[in-house]
VEXVOLUM-483769 format. One record per residue (C-alpha): x, y, z; residue in one letter. Coordinates in nm, 4 decimals. Example, Ala and Ser with C-alpha at 12.3 -4.5 7.8 and 13.67 -1.06 7.14 Angstrom:
<atoms>
     east    north       up aa
   1.2300  -0.4500   0.7800  A
   1.3670  -0.1060   0.7140  S
</atoms>
This chain:
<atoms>
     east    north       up aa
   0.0000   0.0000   0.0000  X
   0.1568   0.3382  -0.0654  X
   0.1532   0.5642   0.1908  X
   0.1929   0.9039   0.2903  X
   0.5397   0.8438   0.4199  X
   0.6444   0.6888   0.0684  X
   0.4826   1.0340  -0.1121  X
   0.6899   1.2736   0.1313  X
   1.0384   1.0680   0.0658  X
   0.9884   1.0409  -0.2983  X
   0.9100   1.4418  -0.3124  X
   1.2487   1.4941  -0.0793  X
   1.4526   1.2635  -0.2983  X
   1.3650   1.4568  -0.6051  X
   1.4207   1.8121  -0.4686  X
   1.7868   1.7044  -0.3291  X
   1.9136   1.4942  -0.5813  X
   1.9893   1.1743  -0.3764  X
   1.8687   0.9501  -0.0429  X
   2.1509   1.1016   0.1291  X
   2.0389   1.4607   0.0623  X
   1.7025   1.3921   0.1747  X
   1.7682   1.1993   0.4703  X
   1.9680   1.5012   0.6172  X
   1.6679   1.7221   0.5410  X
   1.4556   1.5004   0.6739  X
   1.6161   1.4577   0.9746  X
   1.6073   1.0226   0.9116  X
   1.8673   0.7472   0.8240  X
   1.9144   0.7144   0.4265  X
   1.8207   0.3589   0.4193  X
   1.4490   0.4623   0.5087  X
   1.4301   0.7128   0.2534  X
   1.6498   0.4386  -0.0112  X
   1.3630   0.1291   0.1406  X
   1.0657   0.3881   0.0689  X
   1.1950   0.4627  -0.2699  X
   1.2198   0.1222  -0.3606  X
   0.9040   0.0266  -0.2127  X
   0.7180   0.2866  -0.4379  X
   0.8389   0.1932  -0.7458  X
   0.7225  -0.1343  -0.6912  X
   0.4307  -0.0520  -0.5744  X
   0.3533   0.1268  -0.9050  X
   0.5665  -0.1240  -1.0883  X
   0.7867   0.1987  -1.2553  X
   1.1196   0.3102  -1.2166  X
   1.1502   0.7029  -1.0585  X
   1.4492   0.7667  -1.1095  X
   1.7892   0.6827  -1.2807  X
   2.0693   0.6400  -1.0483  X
   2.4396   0.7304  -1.1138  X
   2.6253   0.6781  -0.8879  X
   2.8948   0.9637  -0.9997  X
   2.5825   1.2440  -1.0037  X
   2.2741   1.1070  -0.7561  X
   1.9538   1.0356  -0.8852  X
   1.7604   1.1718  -1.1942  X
   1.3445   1.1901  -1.2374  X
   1.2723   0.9909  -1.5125  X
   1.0065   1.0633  -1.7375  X
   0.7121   0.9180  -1.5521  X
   0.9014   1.0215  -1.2136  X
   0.8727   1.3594  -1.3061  X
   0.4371   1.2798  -1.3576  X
   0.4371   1.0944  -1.0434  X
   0.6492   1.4345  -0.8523  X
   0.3476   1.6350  -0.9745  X
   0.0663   1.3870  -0.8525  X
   0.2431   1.3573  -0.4788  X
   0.3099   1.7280  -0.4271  X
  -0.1022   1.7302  -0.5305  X
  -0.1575   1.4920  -0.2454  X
   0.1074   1.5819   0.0016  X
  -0.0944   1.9483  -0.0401  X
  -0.3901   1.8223  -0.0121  X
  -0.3145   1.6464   0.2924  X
  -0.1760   1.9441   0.4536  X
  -0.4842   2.1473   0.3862  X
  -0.6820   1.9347   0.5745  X
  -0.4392   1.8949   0.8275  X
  -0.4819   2.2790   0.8477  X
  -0.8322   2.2957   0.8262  X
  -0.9051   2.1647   1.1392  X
  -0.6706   2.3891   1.3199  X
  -0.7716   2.7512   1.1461  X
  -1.0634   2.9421   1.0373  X
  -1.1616   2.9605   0.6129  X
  -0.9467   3.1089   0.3336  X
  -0.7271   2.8817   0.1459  X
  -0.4471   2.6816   0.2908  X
  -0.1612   2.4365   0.1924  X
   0.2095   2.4104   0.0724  X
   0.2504   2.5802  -0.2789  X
   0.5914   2.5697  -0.4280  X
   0.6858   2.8902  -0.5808  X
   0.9278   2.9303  -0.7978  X
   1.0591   3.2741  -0.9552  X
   1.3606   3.4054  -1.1789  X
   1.6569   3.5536  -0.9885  X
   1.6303   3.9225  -1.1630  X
   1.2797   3.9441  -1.1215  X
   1.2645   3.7919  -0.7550  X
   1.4033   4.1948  -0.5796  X
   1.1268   4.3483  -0.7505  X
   0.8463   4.1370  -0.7217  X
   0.8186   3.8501  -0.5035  X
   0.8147   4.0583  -0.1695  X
   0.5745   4.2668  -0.2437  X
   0.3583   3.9306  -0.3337  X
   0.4469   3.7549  -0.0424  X
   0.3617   4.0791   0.2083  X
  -0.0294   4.0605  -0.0112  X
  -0.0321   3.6554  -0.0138  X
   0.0228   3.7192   0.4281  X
  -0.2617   3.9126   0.4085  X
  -0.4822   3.7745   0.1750  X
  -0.4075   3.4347   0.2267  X
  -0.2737   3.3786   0.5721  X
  -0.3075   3.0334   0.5788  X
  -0.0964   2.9600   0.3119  X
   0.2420   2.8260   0.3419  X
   0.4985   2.9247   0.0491  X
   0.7775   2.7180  -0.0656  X
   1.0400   2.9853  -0.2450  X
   1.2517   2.8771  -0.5176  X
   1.5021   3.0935  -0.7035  X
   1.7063   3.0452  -1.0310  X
   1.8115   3.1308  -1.4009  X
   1.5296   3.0630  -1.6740  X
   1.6714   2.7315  -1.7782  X
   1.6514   2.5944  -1.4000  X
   1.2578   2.7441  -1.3201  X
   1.1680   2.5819  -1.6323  X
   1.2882   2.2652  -1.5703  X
   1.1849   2.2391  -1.2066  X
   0.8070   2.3205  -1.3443  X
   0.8389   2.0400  -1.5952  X
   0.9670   1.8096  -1.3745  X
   0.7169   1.9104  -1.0992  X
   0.9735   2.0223  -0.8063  X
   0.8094   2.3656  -0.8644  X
   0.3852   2.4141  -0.9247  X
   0.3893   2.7889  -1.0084  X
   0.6562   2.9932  -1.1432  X
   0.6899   3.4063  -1.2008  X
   0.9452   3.4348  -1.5100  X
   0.9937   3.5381  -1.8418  X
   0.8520   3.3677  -2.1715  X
   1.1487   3.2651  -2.3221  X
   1.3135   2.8693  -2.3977  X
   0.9637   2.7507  -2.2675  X
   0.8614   2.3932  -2.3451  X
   0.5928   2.2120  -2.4443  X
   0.5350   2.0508  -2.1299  X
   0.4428   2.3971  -1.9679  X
   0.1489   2.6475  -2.0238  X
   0.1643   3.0202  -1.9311  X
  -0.0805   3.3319  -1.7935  X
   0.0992   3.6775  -1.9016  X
   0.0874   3.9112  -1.6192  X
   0.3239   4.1621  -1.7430  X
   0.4945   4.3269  -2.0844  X
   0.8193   4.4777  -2.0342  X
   1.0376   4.6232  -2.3465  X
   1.4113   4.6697  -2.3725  X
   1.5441   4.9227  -2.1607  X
   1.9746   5.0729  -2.2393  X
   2.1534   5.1049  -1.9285  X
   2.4240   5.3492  -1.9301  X
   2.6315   5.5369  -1.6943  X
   2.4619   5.8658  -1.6042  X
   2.7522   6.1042  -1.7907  X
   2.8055   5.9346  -2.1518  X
   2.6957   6.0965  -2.4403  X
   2.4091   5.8590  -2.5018  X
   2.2360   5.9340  -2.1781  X
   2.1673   6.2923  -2.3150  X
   1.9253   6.1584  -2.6083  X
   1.5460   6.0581  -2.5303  X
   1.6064   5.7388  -2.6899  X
   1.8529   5.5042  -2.7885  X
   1.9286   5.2894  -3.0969  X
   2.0792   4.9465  -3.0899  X
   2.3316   5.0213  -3.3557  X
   2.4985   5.3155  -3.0981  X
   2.5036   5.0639  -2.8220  X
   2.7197   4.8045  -3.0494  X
   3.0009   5.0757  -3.0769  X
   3.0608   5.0760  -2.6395  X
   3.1583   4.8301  -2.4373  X
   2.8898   4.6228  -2.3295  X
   2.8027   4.4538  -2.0070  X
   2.6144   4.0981  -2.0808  X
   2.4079   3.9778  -1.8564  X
   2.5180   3.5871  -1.8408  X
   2.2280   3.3790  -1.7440  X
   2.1209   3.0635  -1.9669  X
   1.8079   3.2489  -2.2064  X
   1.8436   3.5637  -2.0903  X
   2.1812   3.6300  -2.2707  X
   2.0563   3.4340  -2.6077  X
   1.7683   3.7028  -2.5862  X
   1.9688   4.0278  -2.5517  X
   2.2257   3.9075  -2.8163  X
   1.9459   3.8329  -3.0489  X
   1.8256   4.2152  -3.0418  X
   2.1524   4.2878  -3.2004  X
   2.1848   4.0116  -3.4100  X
   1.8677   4.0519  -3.5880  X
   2.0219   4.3856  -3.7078  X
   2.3188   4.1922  -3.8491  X
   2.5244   4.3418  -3.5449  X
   2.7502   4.2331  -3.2944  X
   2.7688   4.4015  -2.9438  X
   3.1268   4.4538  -2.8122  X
   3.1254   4.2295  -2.4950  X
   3.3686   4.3006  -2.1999  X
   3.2212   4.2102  -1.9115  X
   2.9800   3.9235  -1.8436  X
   2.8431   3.9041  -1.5104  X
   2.5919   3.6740  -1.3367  X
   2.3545   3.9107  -1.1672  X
   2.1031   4.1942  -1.2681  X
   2.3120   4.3949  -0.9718  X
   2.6366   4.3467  -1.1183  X
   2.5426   4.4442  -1.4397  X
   2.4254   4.7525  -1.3344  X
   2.7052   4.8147  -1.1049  X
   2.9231   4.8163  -1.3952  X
   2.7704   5.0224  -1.6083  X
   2.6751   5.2833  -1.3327  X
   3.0883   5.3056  -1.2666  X
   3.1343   5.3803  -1.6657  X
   3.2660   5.0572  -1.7528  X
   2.9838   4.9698  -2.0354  X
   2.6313   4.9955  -2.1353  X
   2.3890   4.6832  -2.1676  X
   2.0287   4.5900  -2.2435  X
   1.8261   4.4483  -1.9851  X
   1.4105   4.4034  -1.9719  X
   1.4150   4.3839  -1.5725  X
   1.4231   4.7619  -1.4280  X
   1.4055   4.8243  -1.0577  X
   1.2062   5.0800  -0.9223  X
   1.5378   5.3191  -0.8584  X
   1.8053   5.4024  -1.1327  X
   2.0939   5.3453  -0.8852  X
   2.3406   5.0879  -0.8322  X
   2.4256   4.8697  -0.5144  X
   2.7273   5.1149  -0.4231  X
   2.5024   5.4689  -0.4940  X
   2.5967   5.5134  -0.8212  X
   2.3147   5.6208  -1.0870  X
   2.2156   5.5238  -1.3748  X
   2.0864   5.6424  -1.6860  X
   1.7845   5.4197  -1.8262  X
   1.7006   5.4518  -2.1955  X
   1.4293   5.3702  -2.3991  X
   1.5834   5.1236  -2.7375  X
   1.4260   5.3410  -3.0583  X
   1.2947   5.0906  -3.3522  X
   1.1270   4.7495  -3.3329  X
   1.1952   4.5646  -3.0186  X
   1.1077   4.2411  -2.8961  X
   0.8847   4.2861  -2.5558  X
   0.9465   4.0590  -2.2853  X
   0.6528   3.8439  -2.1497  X
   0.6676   3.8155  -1.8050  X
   0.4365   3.5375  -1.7472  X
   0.2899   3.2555  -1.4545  X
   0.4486   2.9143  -1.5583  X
   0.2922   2.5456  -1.4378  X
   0.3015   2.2044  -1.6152  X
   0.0662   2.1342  -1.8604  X
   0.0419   1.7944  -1.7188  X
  -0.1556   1.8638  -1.4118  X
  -0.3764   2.1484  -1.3211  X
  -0.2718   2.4007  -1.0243  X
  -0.3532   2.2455  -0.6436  X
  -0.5870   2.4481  -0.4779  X
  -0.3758   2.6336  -0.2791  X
  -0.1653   2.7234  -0.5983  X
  -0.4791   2.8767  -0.7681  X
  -0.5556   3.0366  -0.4859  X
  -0.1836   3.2089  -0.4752  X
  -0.2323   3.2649  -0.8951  X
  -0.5095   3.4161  -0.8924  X
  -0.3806   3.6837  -0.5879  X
  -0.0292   3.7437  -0.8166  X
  -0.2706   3.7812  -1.1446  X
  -0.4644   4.0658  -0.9217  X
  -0.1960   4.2131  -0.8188  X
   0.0069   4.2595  -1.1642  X
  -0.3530   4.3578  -1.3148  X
</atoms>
């Protein structure tokens, strides 16, 4: 008979990558977590995962269904759990997931109106690059998702929330900060500051690159901070969609923000979930409060 207990090991073997991982969250020996594993996949006669023993364990295919169906249940049963301990209003686990650049701007803001919306709701943050939200809402690790529509697969459907277009950064005295807008081509002549995230840097380069032009890269950095740090200290301009609410950098430095003249591609920012399974309860309920709030 699968259990509850063979659900919430699964789920914690998937997130961490291996028994071992998940027994040390857990707080339990590895051989229970290992014995549950097992145990499942005969139970449903499938095999979860793929095991290597250089790089842990791997969802296969109909792991990554099953992942979706226990974090369902494993919400479920927390709900009701819940239910019996708190007044109405939605309540559960969701697993959020968001895009580092966006999470600054954004997810606090949703979390502070979730808390008072929804204050029985429990949210489970996750933060990464495009490439890693998208896989973790394939795979099911992650139900909901706040990111950008970009490298998207068929296994996951989108809600736009947002539009954003290209923005220039540039450092607040160069001669490009003094026009209204600026063009693409004028950008390609400076150094330029790339932001280098899986996606994200595909989608700047292809602004240029769609003009037949080539930006002059020095600098790549990591972070939506760093980028901006850079170019605030007059060491290059860049493109980015993501623009905080204040045009200075981490060390007080300003910034000049520019709209890009011509045809520019606009940047979706969108909910993400699988296609595979429709949103838990609590999810929908934490959708529908992100959808008000961008709206």
């Amino acid at each position: 008979m699968i259990t509850l207990r063979h659900l919430l090991y699964f789920a914690a073997t998937a997130d961490h990558g291996s028994t071992a991982a998940a027994a040390r969250a857990l707080n339990i020996s590895q051989p229970s977590i290992s014995v549950a594993v097992r145990e499942l996949e005969l139970q449903l006669g499938e095999q979860l995962f793929v095991r290597n023993p250089a790089k842990g364990l791997a969802l296969t295919g109909i792991g990554r269904q099953k992942l979706i169906q226990a974090r369902r249940l494993l919400t479920g049963f927390e709900a009701f759990g819940a239910s019996g301990r708190q007044g109405g209003g939605s309540r559960g686990i969701v697993s959020f997931g968001y895009f580092s650049t966006l999470g600054p701007s954004h997810v606090p803001k949703i979390l502070k109106l979730t808390g008072q919306q929804l204050p029985g709701l429990e949210i489970d943050l996750t933060e990464g690059d495009l490439e890693t939200m998208h896989q973790q809402v394939e795979q099911g690790q992650i139900e909901l998702a706040l990111t950008y529509d970009v490298g998207l697969g068929g296994r996951i459907k989108t809600h736009t929330v947002a539009q954003y277009p290209p923005h220039a950064l540039l450092p607040e005295d160069h001669p490009l900060a003094r026009k209204a807008t600026v063009r693409l081509e004028d950008l390609a002549k400076c150094p330029f500051v790339l932001i280098d995230l899986p996606h994200s840097r595909e989608y700047v380069l292809s602004s240029f690159r769609s003009r037949g032009i080539e930006p002059d890269v020095r600098y790549k950095p990591k972070s939506l901070e760093m980028v901006r740090g850079l170019v605030a200290n007059g060491l290059g301009v860049s493109v980015l969609y993501t623009r905080p609410a204040i045009d200075l950098a981490y060390d007080g430095e300003p910034i000049a923000c520019r709209p890009i003249s011509g045809q520019t591609t606009i940047q979706k920012l969108v909910l993400a979930q699988s296609s595979e399974a429709a949103l838990s309860e609590p999810a929908s309920a934490l959708a529908d409060c992100i959808k008000n709030w961008f709206s």
